[in-house]
Residue frames as a rotation matrix with the C-alpha (Angstrom) as fourth column:
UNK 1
0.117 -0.045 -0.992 62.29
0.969 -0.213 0.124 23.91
-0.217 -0.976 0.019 63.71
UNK 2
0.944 0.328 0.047 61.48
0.323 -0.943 0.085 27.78
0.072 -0.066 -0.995 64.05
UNK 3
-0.427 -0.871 0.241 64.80
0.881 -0.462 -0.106 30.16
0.204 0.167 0.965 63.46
UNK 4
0.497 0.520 -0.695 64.84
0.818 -0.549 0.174 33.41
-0.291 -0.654 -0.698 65.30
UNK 5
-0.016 -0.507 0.862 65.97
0.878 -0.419 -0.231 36.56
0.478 0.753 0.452 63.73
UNK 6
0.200 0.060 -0.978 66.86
0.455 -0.889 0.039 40.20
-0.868 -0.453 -0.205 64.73
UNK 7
-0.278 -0.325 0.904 66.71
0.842 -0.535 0.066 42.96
0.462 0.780 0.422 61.41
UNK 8
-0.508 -0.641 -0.576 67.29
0.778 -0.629 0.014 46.20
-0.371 -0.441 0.817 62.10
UNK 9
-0.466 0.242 0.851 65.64
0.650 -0.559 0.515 49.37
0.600 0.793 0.103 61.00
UNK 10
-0.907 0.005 0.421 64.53
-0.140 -0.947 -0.290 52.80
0.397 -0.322 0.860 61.76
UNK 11
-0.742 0.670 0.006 60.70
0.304 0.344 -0.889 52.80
-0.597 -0.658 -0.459 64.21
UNK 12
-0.027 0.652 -0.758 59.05
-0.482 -0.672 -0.562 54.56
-0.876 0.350 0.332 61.24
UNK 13
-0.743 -0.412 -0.527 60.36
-0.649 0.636 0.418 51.96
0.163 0.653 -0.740 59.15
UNK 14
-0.952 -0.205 -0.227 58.78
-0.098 0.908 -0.407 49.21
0.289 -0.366 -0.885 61.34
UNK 15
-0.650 0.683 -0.334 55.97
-0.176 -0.562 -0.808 51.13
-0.740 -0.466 0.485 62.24
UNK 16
-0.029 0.264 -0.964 55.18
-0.990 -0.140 -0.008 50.61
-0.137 0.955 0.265 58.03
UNK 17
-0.634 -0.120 -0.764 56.04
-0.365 0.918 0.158 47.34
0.682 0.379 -0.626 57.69
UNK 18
-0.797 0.588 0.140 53.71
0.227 0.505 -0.833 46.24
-0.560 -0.632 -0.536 61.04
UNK 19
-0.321 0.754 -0.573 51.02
-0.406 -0.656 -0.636 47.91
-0.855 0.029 0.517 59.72
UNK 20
0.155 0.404 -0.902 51.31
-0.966 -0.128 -0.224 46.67
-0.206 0.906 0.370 56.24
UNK 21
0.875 0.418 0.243 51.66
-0.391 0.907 -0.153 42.81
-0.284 0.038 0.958 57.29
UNK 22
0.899 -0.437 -0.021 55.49
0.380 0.804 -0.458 42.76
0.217 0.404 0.889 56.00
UNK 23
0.475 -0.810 -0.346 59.75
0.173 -0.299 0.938 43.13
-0.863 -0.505 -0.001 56.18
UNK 24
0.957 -0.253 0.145 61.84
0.081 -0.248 -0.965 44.38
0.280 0.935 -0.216 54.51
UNK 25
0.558 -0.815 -0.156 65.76
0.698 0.359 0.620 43.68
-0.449 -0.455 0.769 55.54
UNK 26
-0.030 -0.784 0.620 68.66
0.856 0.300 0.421 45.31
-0.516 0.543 0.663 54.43
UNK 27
-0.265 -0.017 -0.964 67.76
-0.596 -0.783 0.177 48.31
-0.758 0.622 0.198 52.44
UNK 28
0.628 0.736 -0.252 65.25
-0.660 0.332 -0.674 45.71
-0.413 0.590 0.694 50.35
UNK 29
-0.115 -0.549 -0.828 68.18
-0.988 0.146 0.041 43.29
0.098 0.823 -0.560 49.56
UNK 30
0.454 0.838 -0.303 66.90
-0.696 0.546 0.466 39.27
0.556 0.000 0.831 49.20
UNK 31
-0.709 -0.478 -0.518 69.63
-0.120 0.806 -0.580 37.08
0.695 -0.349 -0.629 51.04
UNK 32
-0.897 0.038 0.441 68.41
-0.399 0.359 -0.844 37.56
-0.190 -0.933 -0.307 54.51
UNK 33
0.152 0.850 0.504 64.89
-0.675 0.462 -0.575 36.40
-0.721 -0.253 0.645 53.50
UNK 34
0.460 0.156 -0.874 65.74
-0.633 0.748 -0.199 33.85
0.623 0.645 0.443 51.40
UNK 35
-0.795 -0.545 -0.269 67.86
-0.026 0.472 -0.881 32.16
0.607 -0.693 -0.389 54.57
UNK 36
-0.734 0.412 0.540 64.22
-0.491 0.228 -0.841 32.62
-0.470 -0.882 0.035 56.60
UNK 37
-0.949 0.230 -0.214 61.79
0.139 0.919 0.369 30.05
0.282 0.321 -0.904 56.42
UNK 38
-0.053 0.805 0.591 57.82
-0.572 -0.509 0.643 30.41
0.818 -0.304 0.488 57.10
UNK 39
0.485 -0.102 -0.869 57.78
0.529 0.826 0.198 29.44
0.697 -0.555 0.454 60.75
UNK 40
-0.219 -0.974 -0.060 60.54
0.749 -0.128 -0.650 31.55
0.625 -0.187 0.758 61.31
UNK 41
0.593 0.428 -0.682 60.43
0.797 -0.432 0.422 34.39
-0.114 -0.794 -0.597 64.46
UNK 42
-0.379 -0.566 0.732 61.80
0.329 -0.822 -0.465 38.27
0.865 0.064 0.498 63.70
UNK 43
0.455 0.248 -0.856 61.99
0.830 -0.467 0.306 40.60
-0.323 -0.849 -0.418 66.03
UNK 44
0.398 -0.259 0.880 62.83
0.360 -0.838 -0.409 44.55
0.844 0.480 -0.240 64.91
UNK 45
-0.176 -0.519 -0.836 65.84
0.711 -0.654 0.256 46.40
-0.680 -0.550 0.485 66.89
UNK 46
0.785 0.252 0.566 65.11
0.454 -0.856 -0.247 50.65
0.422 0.451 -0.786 66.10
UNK 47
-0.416 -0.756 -0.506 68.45
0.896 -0.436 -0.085 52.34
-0.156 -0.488 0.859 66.92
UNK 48
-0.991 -0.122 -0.052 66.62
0.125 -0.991 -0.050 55.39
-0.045 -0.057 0.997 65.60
UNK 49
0.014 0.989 -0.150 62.79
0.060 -0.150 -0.987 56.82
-0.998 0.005 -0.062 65.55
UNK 50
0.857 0.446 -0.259 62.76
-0.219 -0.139 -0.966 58.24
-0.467 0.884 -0.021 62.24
UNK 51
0.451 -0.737 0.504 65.10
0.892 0.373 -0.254 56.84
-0.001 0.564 0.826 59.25
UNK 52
0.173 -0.493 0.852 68.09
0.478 -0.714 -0.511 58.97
0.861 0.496 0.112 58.68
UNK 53
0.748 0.210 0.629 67.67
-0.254 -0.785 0.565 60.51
0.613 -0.582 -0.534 62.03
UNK 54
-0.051 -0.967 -0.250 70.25
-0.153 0.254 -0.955 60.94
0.987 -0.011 -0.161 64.16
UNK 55
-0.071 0.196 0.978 68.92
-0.930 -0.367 0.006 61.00
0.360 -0.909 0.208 67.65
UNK 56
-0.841 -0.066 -0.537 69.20
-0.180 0.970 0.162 57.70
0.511 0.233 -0.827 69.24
UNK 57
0.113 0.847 -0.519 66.07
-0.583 0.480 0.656 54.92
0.804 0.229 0.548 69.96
UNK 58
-0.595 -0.791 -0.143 67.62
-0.589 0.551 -0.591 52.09
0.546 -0.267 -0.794 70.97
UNK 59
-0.337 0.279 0.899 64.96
-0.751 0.497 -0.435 49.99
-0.568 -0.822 0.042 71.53
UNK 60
-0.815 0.456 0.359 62.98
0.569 0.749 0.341 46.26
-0.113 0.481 -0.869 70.26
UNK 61
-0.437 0.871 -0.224 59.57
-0.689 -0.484 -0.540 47.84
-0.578 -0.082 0.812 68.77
UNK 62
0.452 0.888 0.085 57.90
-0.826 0.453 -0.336 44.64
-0.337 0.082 0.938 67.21
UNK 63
-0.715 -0.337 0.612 57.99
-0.231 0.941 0.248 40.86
-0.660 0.036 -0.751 66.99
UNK 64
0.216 0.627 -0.748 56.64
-0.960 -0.001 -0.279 38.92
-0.176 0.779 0.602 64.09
UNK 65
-0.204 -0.424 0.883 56.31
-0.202 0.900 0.385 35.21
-0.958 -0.099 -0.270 62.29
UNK 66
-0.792 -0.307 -0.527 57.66
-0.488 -0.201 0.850 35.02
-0.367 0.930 0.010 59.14
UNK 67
0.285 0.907 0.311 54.19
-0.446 0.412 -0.794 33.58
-0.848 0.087 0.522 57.18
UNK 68
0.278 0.066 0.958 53.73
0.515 0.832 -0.207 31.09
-0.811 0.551 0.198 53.94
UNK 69
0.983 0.100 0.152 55.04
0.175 -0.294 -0.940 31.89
-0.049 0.951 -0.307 50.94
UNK 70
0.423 -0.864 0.273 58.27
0.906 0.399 -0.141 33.52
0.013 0.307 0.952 49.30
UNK 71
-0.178 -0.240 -0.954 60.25
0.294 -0.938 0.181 36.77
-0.939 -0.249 0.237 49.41
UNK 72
0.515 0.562 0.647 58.44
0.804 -0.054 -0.593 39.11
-0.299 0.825 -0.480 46.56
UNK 73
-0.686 -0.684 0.247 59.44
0.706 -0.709 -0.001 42.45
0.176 0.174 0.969 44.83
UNK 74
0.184 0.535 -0.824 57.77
0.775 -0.595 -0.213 45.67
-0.605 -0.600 -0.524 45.90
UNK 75
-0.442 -0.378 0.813 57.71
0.693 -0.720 0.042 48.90
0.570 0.582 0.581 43.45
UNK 76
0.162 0.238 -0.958 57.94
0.850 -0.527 0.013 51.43
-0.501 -0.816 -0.287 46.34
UNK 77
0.455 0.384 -0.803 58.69
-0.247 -0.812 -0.528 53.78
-0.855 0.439 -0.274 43.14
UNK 78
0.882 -0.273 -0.383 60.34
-0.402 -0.013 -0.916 53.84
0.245 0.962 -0.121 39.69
UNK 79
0.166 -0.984 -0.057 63.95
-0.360 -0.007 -0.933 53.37
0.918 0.176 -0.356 40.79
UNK 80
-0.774 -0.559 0.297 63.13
-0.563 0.392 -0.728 51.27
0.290 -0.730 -0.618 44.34
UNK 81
0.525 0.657 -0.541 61.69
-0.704 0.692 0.159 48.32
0.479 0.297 0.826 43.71
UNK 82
-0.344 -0.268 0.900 62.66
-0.932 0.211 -0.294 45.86
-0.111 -0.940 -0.322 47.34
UNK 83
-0.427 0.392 -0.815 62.40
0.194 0.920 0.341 42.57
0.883 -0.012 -0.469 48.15
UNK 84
-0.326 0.739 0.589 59.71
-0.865 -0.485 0.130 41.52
0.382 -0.467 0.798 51.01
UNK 85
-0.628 0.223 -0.746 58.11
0.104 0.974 0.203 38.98
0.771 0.050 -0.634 52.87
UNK 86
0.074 0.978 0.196 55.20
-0.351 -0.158 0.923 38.45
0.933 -0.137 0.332 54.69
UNK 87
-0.826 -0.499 -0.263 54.72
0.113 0.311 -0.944 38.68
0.552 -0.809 -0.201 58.48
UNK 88
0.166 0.821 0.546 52.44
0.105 -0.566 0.818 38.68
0.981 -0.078 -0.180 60.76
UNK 89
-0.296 -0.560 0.774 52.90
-0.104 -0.786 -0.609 40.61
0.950 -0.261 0.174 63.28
UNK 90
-0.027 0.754 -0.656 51.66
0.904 0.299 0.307 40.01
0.428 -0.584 -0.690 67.10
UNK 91
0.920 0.329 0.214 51.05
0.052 -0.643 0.764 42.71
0.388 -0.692 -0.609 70.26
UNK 92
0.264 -0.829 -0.493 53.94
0.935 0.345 -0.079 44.12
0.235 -0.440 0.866 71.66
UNK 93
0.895 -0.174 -0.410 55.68
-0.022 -0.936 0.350 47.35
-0.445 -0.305 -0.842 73.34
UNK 94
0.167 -0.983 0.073 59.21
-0.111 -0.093 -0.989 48.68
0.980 0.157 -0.125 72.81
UNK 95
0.837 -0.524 -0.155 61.49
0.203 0.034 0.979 48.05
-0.508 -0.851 0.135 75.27
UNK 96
0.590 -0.799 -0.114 65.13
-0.806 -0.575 -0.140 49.90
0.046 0.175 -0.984 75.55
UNK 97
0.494 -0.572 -0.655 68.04
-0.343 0.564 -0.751 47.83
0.799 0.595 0.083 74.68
UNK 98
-0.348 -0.853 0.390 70.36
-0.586 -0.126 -0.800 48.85
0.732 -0.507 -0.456 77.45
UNK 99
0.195 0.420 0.887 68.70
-0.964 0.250 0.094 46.98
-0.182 -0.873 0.453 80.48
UNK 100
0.906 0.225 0.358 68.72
-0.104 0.939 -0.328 43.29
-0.410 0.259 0.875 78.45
UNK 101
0.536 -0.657 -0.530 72.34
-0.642 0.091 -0.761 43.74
0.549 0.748 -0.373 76.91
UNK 102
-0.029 -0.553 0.833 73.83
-0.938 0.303 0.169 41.52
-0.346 -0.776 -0.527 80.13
UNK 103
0.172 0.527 0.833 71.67
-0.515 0.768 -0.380 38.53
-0.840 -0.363 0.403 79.34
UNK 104
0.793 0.362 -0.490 72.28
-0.601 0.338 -0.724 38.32
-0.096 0.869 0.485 75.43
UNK 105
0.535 -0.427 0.729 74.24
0.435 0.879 0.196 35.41
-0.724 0.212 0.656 73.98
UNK 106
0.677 0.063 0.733 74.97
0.733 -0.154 -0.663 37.52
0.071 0.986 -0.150 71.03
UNK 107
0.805 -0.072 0.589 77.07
-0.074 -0.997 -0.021 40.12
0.589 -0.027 -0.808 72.90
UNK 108
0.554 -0.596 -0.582 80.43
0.788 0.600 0.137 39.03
0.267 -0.535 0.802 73.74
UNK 109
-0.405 -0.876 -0.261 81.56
0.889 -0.312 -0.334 42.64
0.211 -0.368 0.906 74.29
UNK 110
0.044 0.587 -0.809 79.46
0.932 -0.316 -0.178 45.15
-0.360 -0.746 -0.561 76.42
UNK 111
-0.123 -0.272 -0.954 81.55
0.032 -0.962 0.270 48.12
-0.992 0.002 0.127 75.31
UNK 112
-0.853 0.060 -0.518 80.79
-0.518 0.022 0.855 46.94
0.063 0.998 0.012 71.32
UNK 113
-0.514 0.604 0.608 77.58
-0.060 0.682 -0.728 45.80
-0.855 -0.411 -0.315 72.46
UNK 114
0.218 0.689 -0.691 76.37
-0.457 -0.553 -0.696 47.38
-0.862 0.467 0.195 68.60
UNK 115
-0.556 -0.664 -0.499 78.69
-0.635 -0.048 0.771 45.87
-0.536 0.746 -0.395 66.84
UNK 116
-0.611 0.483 0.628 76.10
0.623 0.783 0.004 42.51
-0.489 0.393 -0.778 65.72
UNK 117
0.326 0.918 0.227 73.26
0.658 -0.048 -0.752 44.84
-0.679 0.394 -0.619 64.59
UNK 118
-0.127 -0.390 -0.912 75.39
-0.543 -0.742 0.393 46.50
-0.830 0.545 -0.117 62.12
UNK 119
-0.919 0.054 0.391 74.53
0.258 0.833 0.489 43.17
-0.300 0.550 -0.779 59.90
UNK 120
-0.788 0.590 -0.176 71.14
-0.612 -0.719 0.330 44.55
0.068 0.368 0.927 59.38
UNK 121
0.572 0.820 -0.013 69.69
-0.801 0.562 0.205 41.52
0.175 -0.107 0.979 59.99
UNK 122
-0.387 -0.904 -0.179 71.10
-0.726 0.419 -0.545 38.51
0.568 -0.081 -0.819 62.09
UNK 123
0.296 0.823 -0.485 69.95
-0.112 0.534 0.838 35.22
0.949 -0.194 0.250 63.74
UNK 124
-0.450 -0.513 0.731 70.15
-0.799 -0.134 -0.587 34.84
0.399 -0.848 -0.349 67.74
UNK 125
-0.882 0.035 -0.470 69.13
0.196 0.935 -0.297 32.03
0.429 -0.354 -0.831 69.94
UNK 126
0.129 0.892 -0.434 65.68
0.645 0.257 0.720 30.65
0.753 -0.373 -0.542 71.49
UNK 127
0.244 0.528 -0.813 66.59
0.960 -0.251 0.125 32.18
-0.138 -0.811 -0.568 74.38
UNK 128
-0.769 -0.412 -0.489 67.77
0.491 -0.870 -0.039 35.38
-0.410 -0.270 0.871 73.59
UNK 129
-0.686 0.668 0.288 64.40
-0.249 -0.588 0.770 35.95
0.683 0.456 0.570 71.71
UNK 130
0.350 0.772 -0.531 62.41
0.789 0.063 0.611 34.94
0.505 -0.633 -0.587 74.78
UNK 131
-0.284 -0.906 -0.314 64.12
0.959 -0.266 -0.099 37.57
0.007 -0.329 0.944 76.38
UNK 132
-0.944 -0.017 0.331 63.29
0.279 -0.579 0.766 40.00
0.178 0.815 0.551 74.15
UNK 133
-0.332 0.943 0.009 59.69
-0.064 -0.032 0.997 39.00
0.941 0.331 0.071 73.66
UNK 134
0.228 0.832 -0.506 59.04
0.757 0.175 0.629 38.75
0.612 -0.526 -0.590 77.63
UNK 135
-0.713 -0.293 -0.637 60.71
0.517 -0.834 -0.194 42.35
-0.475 -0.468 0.746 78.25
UNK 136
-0.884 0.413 -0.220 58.63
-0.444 -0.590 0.675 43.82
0.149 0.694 0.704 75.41
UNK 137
-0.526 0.625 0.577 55.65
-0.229 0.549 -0.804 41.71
-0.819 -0.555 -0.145 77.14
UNK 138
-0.763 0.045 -0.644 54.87
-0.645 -0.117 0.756 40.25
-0.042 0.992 0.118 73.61
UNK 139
0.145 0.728 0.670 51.05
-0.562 0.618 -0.550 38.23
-0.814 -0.297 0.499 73.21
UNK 140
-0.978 -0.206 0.031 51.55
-0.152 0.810 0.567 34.84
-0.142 0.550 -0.823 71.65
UNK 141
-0.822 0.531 0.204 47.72
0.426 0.812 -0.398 34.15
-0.377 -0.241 -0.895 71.94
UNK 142
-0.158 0.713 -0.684 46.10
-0.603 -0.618 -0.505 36.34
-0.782 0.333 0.527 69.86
């Protein structure tokens, strides 16, 4: 059975990793993808546009399904060299956070509503990723 995943990261981040078919969790570290499974459903929360940046985002900007295989290493240069795994990615908008924070399961305190996606990467329930994926009017049928 399919496991459903929120990881975190910056829209220029995500923006790379759609594009190039994979994730990357954590600041490249291998737990969380070794805990997902091919099968498995991510979904990217951007608190910021650009990494480092300080201006907030705060929205969902792309849904994926973890594909076959295993989490690999990546030499992104000499001295950062990530783990990875393969996704593939469907159709989706961003949608802002604030509007869907009532409904989540995952949010037992409105005023700390951030406090889960400090984990960098965290699993939530069927329905809170339908949620997600039918605010951000995600296609399943491509």
């Amino acid at each position: 059975m399919a496991r459903y995943w929120i990881v975190v990261a910056s829209h220029e981040h995500v923006k790379l990793a759609a594009a190039g078919g994979f994730m990357q969790v954590c600041h490249g570290k291998p737990g969380p993808l070794n805990r997902m499974l091919p099968g498995d459903w991510v979904m990217y929360y951007s608190p910021t546009e650009l990494f480092g940046g300080k201006a907030p985002y705060r929205c969902f900007t792309a849904i994926g399904q973890v594909a076959e295989g295993n989490p690999y290493q990546f030499a992104m240069s000499t001295d950062f060299i990530p783990w990875r795994r393969d996704v593939i990615f469907i159709s989706a908008q961003p949608v802002p956070i604030e509007p869907l924070l009532e409904q989540f399961s995952f949010v037992t305190n409105r005023q700390r509503w951030g406090l889960p996606f400090r984990r960098g990467c965290f699993e939530i329930t069927v329905r809170d990723f339908e949620i997600i994926a039918e605010a951000m009017k995600a296609n399943f049928d491509e």
